[in-house]
N, C-alpha and C positions, 0 to 999 in steps of 0.2 A: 681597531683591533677586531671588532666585532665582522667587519668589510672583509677583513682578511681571512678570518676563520671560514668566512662562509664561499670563499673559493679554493679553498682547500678539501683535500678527500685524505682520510685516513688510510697507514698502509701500514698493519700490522704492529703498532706501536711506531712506526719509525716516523721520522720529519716527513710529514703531509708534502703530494704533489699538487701544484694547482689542477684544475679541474681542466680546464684545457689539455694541459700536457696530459695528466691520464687517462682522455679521452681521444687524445694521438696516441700513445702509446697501445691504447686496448686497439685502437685501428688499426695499427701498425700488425700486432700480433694477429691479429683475420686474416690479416692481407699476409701474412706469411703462412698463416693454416690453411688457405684456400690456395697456394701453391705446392703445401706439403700434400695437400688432399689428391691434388692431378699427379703427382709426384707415386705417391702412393698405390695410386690406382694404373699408374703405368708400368710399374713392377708389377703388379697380379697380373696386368697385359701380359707381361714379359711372361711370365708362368705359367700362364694356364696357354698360351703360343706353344710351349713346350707338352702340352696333352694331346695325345693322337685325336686326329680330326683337326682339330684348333692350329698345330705344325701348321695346314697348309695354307691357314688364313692369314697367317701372321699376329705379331703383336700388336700392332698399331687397331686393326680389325677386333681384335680379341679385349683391347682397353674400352674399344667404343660400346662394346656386349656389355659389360663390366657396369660403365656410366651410365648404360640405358636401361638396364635392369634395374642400377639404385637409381634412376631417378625413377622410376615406374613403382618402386615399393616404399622409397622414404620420401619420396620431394626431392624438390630441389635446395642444396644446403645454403639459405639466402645468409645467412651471419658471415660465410666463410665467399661470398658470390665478389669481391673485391677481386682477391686473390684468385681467384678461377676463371676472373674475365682476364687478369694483366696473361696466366699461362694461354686462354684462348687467342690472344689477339697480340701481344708481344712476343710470345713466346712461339707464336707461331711464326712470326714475320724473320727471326731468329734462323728456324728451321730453317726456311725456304732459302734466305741469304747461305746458309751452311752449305743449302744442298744444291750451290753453283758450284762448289769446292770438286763435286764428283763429273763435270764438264769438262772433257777438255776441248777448247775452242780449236785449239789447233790440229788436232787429230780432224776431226769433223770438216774440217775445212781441206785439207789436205789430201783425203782419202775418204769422204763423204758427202762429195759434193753432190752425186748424183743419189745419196740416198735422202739427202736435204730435200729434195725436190721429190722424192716418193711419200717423207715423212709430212713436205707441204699439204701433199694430197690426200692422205690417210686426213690430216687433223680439218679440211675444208670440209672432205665427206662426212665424216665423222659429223661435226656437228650441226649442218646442214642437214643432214639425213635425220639425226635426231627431233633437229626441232620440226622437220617434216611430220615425221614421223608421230610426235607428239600433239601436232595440230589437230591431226587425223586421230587420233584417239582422244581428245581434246584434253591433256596431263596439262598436268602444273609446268606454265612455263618457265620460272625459273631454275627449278630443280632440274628441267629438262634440260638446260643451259646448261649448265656446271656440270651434267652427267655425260653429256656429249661433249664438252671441253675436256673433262678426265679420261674418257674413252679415247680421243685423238690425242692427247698431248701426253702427260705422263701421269694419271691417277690424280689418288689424294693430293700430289704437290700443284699441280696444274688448278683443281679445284678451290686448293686454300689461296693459290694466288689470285683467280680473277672474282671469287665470292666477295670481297670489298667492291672491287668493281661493278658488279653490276646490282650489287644493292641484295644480295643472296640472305635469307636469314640465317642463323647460325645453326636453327634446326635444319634447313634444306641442305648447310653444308655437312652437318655430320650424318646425316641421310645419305647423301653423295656420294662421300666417304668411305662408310660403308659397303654400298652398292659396288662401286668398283673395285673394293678390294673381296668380295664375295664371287664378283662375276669372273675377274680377274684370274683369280686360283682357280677357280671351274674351268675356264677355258687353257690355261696353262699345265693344267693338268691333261683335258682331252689332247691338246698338241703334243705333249709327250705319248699318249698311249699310241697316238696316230701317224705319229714319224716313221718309223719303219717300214711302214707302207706307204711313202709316200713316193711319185716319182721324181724327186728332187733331190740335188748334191744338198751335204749338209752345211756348204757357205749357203747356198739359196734356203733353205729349212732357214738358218739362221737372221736371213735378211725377212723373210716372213713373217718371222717372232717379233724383231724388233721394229718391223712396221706397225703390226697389226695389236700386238700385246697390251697391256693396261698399263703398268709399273713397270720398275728397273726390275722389280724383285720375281716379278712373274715373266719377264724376259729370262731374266737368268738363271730360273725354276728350270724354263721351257730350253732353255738355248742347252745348259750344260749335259744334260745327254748326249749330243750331238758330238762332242767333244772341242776342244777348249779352242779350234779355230772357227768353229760354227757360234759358241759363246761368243768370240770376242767382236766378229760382225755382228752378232745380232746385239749388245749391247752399244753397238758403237751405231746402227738402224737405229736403235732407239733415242741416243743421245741427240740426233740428229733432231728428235723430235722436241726434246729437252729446249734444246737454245729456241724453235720456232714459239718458246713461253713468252718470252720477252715482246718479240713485234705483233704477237696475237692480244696480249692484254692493251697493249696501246692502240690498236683496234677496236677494243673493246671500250676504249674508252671516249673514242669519238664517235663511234656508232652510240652509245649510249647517250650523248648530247646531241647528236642529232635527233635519233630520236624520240627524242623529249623523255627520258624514261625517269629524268629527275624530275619532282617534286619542285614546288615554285619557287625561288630564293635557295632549292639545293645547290650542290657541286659535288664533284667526283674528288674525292682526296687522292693526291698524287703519289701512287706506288712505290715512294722512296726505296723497301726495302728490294723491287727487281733493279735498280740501280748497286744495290750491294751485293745481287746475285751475279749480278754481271762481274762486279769487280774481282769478286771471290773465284769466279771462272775463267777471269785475268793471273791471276793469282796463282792459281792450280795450274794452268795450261805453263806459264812462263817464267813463274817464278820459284816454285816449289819443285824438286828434283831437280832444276839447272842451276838457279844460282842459289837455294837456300835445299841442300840435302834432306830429302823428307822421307823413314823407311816406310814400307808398304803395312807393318803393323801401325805406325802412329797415324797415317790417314785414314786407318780401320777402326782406329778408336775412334776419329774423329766421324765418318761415317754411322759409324753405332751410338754418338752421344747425336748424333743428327737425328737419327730416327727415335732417339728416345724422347729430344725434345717436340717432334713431331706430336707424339704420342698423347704424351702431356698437353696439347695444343688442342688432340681430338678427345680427352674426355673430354676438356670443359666443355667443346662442342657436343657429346656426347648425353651431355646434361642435360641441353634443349629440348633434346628428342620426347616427344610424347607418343605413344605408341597407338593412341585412339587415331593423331592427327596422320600417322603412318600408313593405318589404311587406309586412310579416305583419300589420300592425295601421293603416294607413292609407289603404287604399284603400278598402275600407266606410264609414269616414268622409265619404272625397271623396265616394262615392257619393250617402250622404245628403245633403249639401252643397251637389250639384249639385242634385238632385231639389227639395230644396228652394226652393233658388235660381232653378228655371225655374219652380215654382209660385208665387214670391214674385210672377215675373216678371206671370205671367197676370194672378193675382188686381190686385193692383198698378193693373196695366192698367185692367181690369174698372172700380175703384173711383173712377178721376180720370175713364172716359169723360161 
């Protein structure tokens, strides 16, 4: 009797749990607070997105502010850090699978064959240039990696995919992160104020954006002035560069064993979830509108619950960031980033005149 009392815990007068079970339970309930916590804090994203200045950075940008601030004045919330990693690392893997749904393979293939092969170019230079560029200024290089993989392929989604791969901490990825969606809106912005003077049709403007841009989102910033047949190549430029995600991480993953960049007894854990990117962009491209009726507002929710899961993925990332370790190791980075990014710009150019 005595054996038994003493694995029990009292709950309010009622019949005792064993001690086990209400210490699953009290875990349980973390690991749902450090999901409500990312959850939380990706609505205030969503909100303060909506305050002028913040419009043009987006939410996703504007959640990372949010996380890096609180980790900068309270810590990091370790009781609720369960919960915060399954939104960082699950919930990310989610997104990225989601956000094959906005591909469609067969457009790109059909009527992009030849921007496949500019998008190829854009994402070699791109990161090639980077990590040049970065040697030469001697930056952290794998923040340089992921920053020159975001800049040619497609942003934050590019960046959350091959950071498992090449071993990226989670601070450099929401550093990344960041970065490209700051530079991103800055340059999508000056392409807007500089179109009208530019000597180009607004299909070619269009095919520029969506070579040269960071995101969908800052394509579609940059494209829609133009109006909606300059948008729809310069999104479908960029798609182009979307699907090159896939054969570049597996790239990425035998350059990485080659070059010994594993630890002794390490391995590369296998991408499972760009296998469900793929499928979901099988999915979207031939199966959704032909054989199963899909309206343009129910893939727009589906698209916006994407980016929200995103979001949620980049505070937990958000959290890492230490702002002391910020200056000492990320502004060489930016630097190359930029650099790169206004020569993406040129060349880019040059190549659709």
């Amino acid at each position: 009797m005595a054996n038994q009392m003493k694995n029990t815990v009292p709950l309010g007068g009622k019949a005792a749990l064993p001690k086990e079970e209400g210490a699953r339970l009290q875990t349980a309930w973390l690991w749902l607070g450090g999901i409500a916590f990312t959850f939380a804090v990706s609505l205030l994203g969503f909100g303060l997105a909506k305050v002028p200045g913040f419009d043009h950075v987006g939410p996703l940008a504007s959640a990372i502010v949010i996380a890096v601030v609180y980790r900068q004045m309270w810590g990091y919330p370790e009781a609720i850090r369960s919960g915060i990693q399954f939104s960082t690392k699950k919930l990310l893997r989610l997104a990225i699978i989601l956000y094959g749904l906005k591909l469609n393979i067969d457009i790109v293939f059909h009527q992009g064959l030849g921007l496949l092969a500019l998008g190829a170019g854009a994402i070699v230079f791109s990161i090639l240039l980077t990590l040049l560029l970065s040697k030469w200024l001697k930056a952290d290089f794998s923040l340089s990696l992921i920053l020159g993989v975001g800049t040619g392929v497609c942003g934050a989604a590019a960046i959350a995919a091959v950071s498992p791969i090449v071993k990226a901490k989670a601070e450099d990825t929401a550093i990344g992160v960041g970065i490209i969606a700051l530079v991103g809106t800055v340059f999508s912005v000056i392409y807007t104020i500089v179109r009208p003077s530019l000597p180009i049709s607004a299909t070619d403007y269009g095919i520029w954006s969506g070579i040269s841009l960071h995101e969908l989102a800052h394509v579609a910033l940059a494209g829609a002035p133009a109006g909606q047949d300059a948008l729809a190549i310069a999104l479908l430029a960029k798609l182009s560069r979307v699907l090159l995600l896939v054969p570049l991480c597996f790239i990425l993953m035998y350059w990485m064993k080659r070059a010994g960049k594993l630890e002794s007894g390490g391995k590369i854990e296998f991408p499972w979830f760009l296998i469900g990117f793929i499928l979901m962009s099988l999915i979207g491209s031939y199966v959704l509108g032909s054989c199963i009726p899909v309206s343009e507002a129910v893939m727009g929710d589906v698209s916006n619950l994407t980016s929200f899961i995103l979001t949620m993925a980049m505070v937990g990332l958000g959290l890492n960031v230490s702002l002391r370790d910020v200056r000492t190791k990320a502004l060489r980075p930016l630097l190359a980033m930029v650099i790169t990014s206004v020569l993406l710009s040129v060349v880019s150019f040059i190549a659709v005149l």
